[in-house]
C-alpha positions as CSV (number, residue, x, y, z in Angstrom):
1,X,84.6,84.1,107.3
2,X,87.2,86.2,108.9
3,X,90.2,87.0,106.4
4,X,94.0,86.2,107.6
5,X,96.9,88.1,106.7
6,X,99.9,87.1,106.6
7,X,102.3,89.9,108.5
8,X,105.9,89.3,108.3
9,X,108.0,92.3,110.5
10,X,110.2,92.4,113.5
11,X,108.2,92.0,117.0
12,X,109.5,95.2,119.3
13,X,108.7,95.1,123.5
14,X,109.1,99.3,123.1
15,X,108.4,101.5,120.5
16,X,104.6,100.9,119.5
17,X,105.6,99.7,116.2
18,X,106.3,96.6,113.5
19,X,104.4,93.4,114.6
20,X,103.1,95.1,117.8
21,X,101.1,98.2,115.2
22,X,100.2,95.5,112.8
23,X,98.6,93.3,115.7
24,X,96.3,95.6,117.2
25,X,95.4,97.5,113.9
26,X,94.2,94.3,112.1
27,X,92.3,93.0,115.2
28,X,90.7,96.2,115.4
29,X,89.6,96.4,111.6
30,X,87.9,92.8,111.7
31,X,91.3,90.7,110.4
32,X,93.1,88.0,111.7
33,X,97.0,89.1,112.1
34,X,98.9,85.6,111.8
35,X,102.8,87.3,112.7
36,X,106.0,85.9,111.0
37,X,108.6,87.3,113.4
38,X,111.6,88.2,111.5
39,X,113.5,89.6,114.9
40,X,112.9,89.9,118.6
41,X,113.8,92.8,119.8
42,X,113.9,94.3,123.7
43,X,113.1,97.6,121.4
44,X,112.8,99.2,118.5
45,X,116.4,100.0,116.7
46,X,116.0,103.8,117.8
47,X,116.2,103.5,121.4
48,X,120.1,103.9,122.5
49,X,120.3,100.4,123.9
50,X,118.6,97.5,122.7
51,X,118.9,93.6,122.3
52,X,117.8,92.0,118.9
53,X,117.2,87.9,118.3
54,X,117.5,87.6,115.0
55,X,115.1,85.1,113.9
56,X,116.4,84.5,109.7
57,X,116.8,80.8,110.5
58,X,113.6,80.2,112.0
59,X,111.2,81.6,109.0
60,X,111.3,78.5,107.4
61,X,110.1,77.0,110.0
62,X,106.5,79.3,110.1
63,X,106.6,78.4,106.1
64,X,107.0,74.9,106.1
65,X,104.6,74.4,109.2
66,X,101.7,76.8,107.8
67,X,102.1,75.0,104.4
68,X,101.1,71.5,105.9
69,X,99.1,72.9,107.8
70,X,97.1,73.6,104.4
71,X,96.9,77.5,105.6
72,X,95.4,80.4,103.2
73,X,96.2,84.2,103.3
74,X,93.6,86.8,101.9
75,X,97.0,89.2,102.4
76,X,100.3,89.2,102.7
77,X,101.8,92.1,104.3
78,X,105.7,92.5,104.9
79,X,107.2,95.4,106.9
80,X,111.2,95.5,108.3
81,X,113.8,93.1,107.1
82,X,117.2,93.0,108.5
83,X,119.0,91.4,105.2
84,X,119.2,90.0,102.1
85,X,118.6,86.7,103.5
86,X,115.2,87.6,105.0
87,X,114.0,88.8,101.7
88,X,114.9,85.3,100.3
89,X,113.3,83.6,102.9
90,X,110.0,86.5,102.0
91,X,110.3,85.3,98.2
92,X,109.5,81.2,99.2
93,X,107.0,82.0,101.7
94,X,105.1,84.1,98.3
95,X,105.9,81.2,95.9
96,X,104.0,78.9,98.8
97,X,100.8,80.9,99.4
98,X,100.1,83.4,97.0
99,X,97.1,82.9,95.1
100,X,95.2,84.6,92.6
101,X,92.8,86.4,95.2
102,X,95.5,86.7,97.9
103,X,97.6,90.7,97.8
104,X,101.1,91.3,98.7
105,X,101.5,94.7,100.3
106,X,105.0,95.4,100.8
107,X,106.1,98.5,103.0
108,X,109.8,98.8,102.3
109,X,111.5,99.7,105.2
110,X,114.9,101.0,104.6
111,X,115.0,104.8,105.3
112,X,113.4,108.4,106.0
113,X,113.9,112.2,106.3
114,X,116.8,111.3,103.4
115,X,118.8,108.9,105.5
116,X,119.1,105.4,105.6
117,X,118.5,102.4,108.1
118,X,121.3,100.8,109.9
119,X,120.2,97.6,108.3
120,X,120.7,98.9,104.8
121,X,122.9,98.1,102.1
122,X,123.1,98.2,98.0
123,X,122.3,94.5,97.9
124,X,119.4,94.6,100.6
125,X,118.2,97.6,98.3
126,X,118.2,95.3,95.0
127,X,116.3,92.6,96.6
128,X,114.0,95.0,97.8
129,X,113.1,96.3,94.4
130,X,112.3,93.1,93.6
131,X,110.3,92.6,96.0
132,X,108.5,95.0,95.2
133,X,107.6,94.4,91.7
134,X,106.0,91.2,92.9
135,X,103.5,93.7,95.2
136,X,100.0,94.9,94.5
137,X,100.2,97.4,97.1
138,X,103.5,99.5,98.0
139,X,103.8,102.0,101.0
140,X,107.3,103.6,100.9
141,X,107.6,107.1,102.2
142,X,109.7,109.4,99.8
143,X,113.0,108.3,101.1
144,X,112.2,104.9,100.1
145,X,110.7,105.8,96.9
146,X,114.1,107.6,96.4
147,X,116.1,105.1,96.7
148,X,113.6,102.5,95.1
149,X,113.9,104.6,91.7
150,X,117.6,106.1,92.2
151,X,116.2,109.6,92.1
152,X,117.4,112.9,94.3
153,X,115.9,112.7,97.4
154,X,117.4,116.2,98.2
155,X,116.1,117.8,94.7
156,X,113.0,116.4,95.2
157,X,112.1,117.8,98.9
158,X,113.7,121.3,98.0
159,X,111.0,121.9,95.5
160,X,109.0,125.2,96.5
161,X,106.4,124.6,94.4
162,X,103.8,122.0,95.8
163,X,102.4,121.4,91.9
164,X,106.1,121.0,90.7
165,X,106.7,118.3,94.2
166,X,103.6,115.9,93.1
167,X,104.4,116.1,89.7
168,X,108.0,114.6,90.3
169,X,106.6,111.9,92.9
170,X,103.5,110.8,90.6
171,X,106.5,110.2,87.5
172,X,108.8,108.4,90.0
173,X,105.7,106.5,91.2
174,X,104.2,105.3,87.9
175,X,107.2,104.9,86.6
176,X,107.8,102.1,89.5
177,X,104.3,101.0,89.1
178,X,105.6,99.8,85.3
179,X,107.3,97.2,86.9
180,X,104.5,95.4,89.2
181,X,102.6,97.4,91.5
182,X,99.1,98.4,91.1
183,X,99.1,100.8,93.9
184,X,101.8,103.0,95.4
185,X,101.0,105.2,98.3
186,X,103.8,107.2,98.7
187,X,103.3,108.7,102.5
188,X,104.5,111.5,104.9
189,X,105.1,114.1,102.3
190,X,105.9,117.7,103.7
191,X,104.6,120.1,101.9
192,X,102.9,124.0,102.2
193,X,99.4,124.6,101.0
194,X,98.4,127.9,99.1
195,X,97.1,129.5,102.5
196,X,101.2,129.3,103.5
197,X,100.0,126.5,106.1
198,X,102.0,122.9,106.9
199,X,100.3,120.0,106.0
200,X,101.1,116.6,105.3
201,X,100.5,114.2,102.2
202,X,99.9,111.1,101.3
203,X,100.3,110.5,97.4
204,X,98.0,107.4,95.7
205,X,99.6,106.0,92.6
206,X,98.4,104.0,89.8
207,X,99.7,103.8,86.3
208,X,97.1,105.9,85.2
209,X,96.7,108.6,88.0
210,X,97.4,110.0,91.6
211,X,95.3,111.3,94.3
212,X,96.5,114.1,96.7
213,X,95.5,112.7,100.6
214,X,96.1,115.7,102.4
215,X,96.1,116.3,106.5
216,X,97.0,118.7,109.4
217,X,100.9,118.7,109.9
218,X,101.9,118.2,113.4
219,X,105.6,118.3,114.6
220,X,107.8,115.7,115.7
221,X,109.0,111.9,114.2
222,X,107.4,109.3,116.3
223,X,108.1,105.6,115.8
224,X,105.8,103.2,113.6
225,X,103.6,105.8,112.1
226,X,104.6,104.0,108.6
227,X,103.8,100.5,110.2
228,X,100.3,101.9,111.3
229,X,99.3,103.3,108.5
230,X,100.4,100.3,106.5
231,X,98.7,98.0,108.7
232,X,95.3,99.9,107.8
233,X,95.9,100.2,104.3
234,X,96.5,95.8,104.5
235,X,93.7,95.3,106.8
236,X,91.0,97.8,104.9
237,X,91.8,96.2,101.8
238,X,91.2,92.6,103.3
239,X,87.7,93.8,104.1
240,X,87.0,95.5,100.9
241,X,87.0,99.0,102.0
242,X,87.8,101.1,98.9
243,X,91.6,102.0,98.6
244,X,90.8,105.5,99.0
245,X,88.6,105.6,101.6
246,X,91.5,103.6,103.9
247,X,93.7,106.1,102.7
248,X,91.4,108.6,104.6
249,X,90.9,106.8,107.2
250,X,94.2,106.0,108.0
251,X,95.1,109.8,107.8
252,X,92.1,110.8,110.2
253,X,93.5,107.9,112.9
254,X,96.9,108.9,112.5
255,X,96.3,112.6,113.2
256,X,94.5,111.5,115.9
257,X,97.2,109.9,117.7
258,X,99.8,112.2,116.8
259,X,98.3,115.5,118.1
260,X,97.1,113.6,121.3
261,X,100.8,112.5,121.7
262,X,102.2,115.8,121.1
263,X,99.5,117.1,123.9
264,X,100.7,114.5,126.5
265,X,104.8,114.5,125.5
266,X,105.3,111.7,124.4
267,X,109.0,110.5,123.9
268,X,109.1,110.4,119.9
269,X,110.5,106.5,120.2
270,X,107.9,105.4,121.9
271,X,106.0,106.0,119.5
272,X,101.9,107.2,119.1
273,X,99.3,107.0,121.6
274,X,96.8,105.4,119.1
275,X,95.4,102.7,121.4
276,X,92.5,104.7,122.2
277,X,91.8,105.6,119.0
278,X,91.6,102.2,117.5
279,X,88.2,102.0,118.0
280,X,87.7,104.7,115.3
281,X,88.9,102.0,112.8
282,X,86.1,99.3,113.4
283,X,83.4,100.6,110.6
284,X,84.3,99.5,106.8
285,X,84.4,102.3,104.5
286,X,84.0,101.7,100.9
């Protein structure tokens, strides 16, 4: 039977990201993608100009309807909120369907390169750790895993020594994994390898370990690389791939997309060119 997730995030027309990432990713790994819209938006929140529908009073409505409908989630995956309120409405749709064999993966949206989201706020912040200690799963890159353990963000990415800057992310990770999580993958860390080459990381987490992900680094910020990489992480673990092995695989697809964008100039808000590459996500890994 084919396994359903959940996926509550924003639905953007531009900007190849939230609900319009999650979508395409999940088809293309073998899942069913059931969206909970938590805004409409002519474009992501980047773009200069943009119109956004907020839709806070109208999750209850996708609850209370998929609850007597007698609906069942393998996953349930949450991406942007806008506010406190949405996180609320995020805690009753969890108290209504999860089960003991359904996972919450909860990429906390609130920040990155050290600076915070329009939407954010000290309270949204608190509900957000929360949140998170109800996840198995957690995909915050370092800004978020700054603010998520009130540590330094600036200290931390100012570290020379790439030993010394895993060793201070693994402690801020394990120490958040105390409180819930099974799983942190901390992503998009900038670091230099012993060559003197750029790469980038992406850090697994347990309470036990970590496990150093490690891939090309290629310039430029481009939209909804966190909600793709999320979406395969949610998606591979639906279909029992290995958490490591999606790890990879997520890496190898992202670096696709990213160097093919940089090639054809992409605007960074438009985000990736990873449609062609989705088919590189169809075989389970385990």
């Amino acid at each position: 039977m084919t396994k359903k997730i959940a996926v509550i995030n924003d639905l953007s027309g531009f900007g190849r990201c939230s609900l319009t990432a999650a979508i395409s990713v999940l088809s293309a790994m073998g899942v069913q993608a059931c969206p909970l819209p938590t805004a409409i938006l002519t474009a992501q929140t980047e773009y200069p100009s943009y119109y956004c529908d907020d839709y806070t009073d109208k999750m209850e409505y996708f609850r209370s309807e998929w609850e007597k409908m007698g609906q069942h989630f393998d996953g349930i995956y949450t991406g942007y909120v806008a506010s406190v309120a949405q996180i609320n409405q995020i805690f009753r749709f969890i108290d209504t369907f999860d089960t003991p064999d359904t996972f919450l993966l909860v990429d906390p949206v609130m920040g990155d390169d050290g600076q915070t989201y329009s939407m954010y706020t000290p309270s949204l912040l608190k509900q957000m750790q929360l949140l998170v200690q109800r996840a198995d799963i957690v995909t915050p890159n370092l800004t978020e895993l700054c603010l998520l353990t009130d540590a330094n963000y600036q200290n931390i990415t100012q570290m020379k020594d790439s030993d010394e800057l895993f060793s201070t992310i693994q402690g801020l990770g394990q120490q958040l994994c105390k409180t819930g999580p099974q799983n942190i993958i901390v992503t998009g860390i900038h670091f230099q390898k012993e060559d003197g080459t750029k790469a980038m990381g992406n850090l697994l987490i347990n309470r036990e370990s970590a496990s150093l992900f490690s891939f090309p680094y290629v310039s430029g910020s481009y939209s909804g690389t966190g909600d793709l990489f999320a979406s395969c992480i949610a998606a591979g673990i639906a279909r029992g791939d290995s958490i490591s092995s999606v790890i990879q695989l997520a890496g190898e697809f992202l670096e696709l997309a990213l160097l093919d964008s940089v090639k054809e100039h992409v605007p960074c808000n438009d985000g990736v060119n990873y449609e062609q590459f989705l088919c590189h996500l169809g075989t389970p890994h385990f």
